[in-house]
Each structure stands twice: as C-alpha cells, then as structure tokens.
Steps between C-alpha positions, in 0.01 A plus 500: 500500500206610246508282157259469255463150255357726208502891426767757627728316739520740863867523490598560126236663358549256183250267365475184620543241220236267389526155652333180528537171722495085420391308745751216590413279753388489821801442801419507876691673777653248746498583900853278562702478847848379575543180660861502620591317839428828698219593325159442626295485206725163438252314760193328382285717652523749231302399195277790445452824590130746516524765289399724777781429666716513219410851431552609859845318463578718168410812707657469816241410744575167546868395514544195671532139325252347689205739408484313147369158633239366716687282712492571887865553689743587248838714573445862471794630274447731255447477123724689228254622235586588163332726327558595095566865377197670411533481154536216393193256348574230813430793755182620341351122379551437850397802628175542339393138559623479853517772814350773214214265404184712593433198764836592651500807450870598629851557338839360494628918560335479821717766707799507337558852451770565195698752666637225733380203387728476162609230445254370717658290790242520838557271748336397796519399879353191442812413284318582166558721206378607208721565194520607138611320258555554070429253242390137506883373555520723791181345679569145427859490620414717808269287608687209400794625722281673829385227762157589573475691188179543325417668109315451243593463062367428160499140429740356258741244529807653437381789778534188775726261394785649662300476825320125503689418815462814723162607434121352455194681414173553677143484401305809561155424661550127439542576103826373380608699200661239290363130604167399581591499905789594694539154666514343136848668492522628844645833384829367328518646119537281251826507294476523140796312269328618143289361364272473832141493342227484762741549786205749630085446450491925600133310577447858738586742238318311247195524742579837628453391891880634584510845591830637371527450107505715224507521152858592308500716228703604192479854472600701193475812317285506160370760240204250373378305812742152420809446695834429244528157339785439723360566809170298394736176450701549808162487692387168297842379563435542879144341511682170284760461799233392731526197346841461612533684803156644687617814637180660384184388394385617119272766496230296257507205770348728769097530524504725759607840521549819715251783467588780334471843602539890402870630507519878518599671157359184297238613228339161482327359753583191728414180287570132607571450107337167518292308249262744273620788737724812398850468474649462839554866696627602827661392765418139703828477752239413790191459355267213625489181297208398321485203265477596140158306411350707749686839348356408108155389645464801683627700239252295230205560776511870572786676289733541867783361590668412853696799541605705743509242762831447744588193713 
C-alpha cells in the first residue's frame, strides 16, 4: 500500500507530520535452529549456514535440513522455516541484508500468493514447510518448540533466555554475529544474570564483516528538528545499559556504518551524516558498510560521500 515519509500521505490526504530519528545502537539479526532430540540441527554438523542457501531456505526452494551444511550423507527430512510478518524491522533488517541483498537478489515472498497463502503455512513433500509467524516471542518459542525448526531474531538477552536449552545459533558465511567464532561458543547463547558486562565482544558488528545488522532508531515527531527531552534521555538511558547488559552496541562505539541512500518523498538528499558531512539523511536498511575514516576522508578529498551503495 502507497505511503509517503513526508508531504500528503496517499491514503488520508493529511499532512504528514514532521519527524526526526536518534540513532541507538547497532543489534544484529541472529539465524538460530532448534536443537531438540528430534531435531536435526541439534547434531554437530550444523554450525553455519551460506547465505545463499539461507535465502533459498527463506523462499522456498530449498527445504530440507541437510541443504544448510556441507557434510556428505545426512538424513533427508525436511526443515520448518520461519519466516517474520512483513512489517516488522526483523523481517526487513533481515531482508535487505540477506536473500534481498543485490548479491542475492531474491525475496522471502517468493510465491506465496495472498489470496491463499494467509496466514502463510506451505508445506512440502520433502516433509518441509514454511510458516508465518508475528513478533519476536512468536519466533523464538516456535522455534524453541519445532524439532528441526529454523528462524531468525534480534539479539537481546531477554529475546533467548527462555530458549538456552532448545535452540543454538548459526554463523552466516562463517561470521558469528555475537562472538569472535562460532566454535568459541559453539552456538549456545550466553545467559545474562545482570550485571553481565562483556558477556559479548559484538567483535563482527563492531567490524561490520556480519551480514545481517542494523542500526535501531528512536523515531519521533518535532516542530524544530530536536526530538523531546524525554525521549532524548530514554535513548541515553539505553546506550548506559550496555554496560550492564550488551543487548546492543552504542551507536558512538561503531566506526563503521551503512550507506545511505535516497528515500522517495525525502527533500534532502542521502547523507552518511558522518564527520564534517551534512546531517545524516535517508534511508541505510541495506546499504554496504564502509568504515567511517574512509567516509570523512573521502568526503574531506572530493566533497562526496559513499552513498547510494547496497550490500
């Protein structure tokens, strides 16, 4: 359905308020499996899965367990994907990053078809299916419950600790998304009793080499540019927790970035609002990562920025 972020909205005919965004934090998307008895993702032989393959899993041309690792022989049963609704910042951080990168170049809506395919629940001969489900509680305790169950969630620690026993994550092309290697942890996520400082190094966030992470945002409506005092210290009171509990990593402790890039209906154009560049514009869900040095230097060097480039 047609919206607009600025001007007449489509549907109304009102005018869409003015509105600005914080930055938080950066927060990766986590690729998790269930490891019940039954369930074959439970073996070692799952530690990592191509994010080729992952996309093809997402869309429904793969569907057997077996098709995530390399190992020769395995049973051929199939896998129960779970995919997020469509609107939701998990789907589309994941989405964007993943099977819609413009590498991949495919999408988790491949051929379902609304009219029959709501909720979506396709299954397969192979034993697999593909299913919808809403909200981070949903996808964590479904897969938590479904042997041979596969999904993917924000990080946090209260979004897992229900499931430390049932579930593990993957890395994604050998990346692990919260430790420095899958094998340091071998997919078991760590359980926080508060304070838990430095339960994660996020070392591939920090250095931008994991595919699936995004930056969270604070969004707000505002007549002069500045979001409300209250919203400002409920931000700062987020970034402080890290300290406590890393769910997220603090928005000033990352030097690299996504690059921005045009959003239709947005006056100003896409800027990676980086050092002695405009204030940040546009949209980066996507975007490639660049460090920032090389962002200001090129930005000190010619007057451009690294925009408009996708993953």
């Amino acid at each position: 359905m047609a919206f607009t972020l600025s001007g007449a909205d489509p549907i109304s005919g009102g005018t869409v308020p003015a509105w600005t965004s914080l930055p938080v934090g950066a927060e990766p998307v986590v690729v998790f499996v269930n490891t019940t008895t039954n369930s074959d993702f439970g073996s070692p032989n799952y530690n990592n899965v191509d994010r080729f393959v992952l996309s093809n899993l997402v869309n429904g041309t793969l569907t057997r367990t077996r098709d995530v690792t390399n190992v020769a022989g395995l049973p051929s049963n199939g896998a129960k994907v779970f995919l997020r609704e469509p609107t939701s910042g998990t789907y589309n951080t994941f989405e964007f990053n993943i099977p819609g990168s413009v590498e991949v170049g495919t999408c988790q809506e491949l051929n379902v078809n609304p009219a029959v395919d709501n909720p979506l629940n396709q299954t397969y001969s192979t034993g697999g299916s593909r299913e919808r489900v809403i909200g981070t509680g949903e996808m964590v305790s479904t897969v938590g419950a479904t042997a041979d169950g596969i999904g993917y969630a924000f990080w946090s620690t209260g979004n897992f600790a229900k499931v430390l026993a049932s579930t593990k994550y993957l890395s994604v092309d050998g990346v692990d998304p919260l430790n420095y290697s899958w094998y340091q942890s071998r997919g078991a996520f760590p359980n926080c009793v508060a304070p838990c400082p430095g339960l994660i190094p996020f070392v591939n966030v920090l250095n931008g080499s994991y595919p699936a992470w995004t930056i969270l945002r604070v969004s707000c409506y505002t007549t002069n540019g500045v979001c409300p005092a209250g919203v400002t210290s409920l931000v700062s009171g987020a970034q402080k927790e890290y300290s406590k509990v890393p769910d997220l990593v603090p928005v000033n402790l990352m030097n690299v970035f996504r690059s921005h890039f045009d959003r239709p209906g947005e006056l100003a154009p896409a800027s990676n609002g980086n050092a002695g560049e405009p204030a940040e514009a546009g949209g980066d869900e996507g975007g490639a990562v660049f460090t920032k040095n090389a962002d200001a230097d090129l930005f000190a060097d010619t007057g451009m920025q690294f925009t408009n480039r996708k993953q």
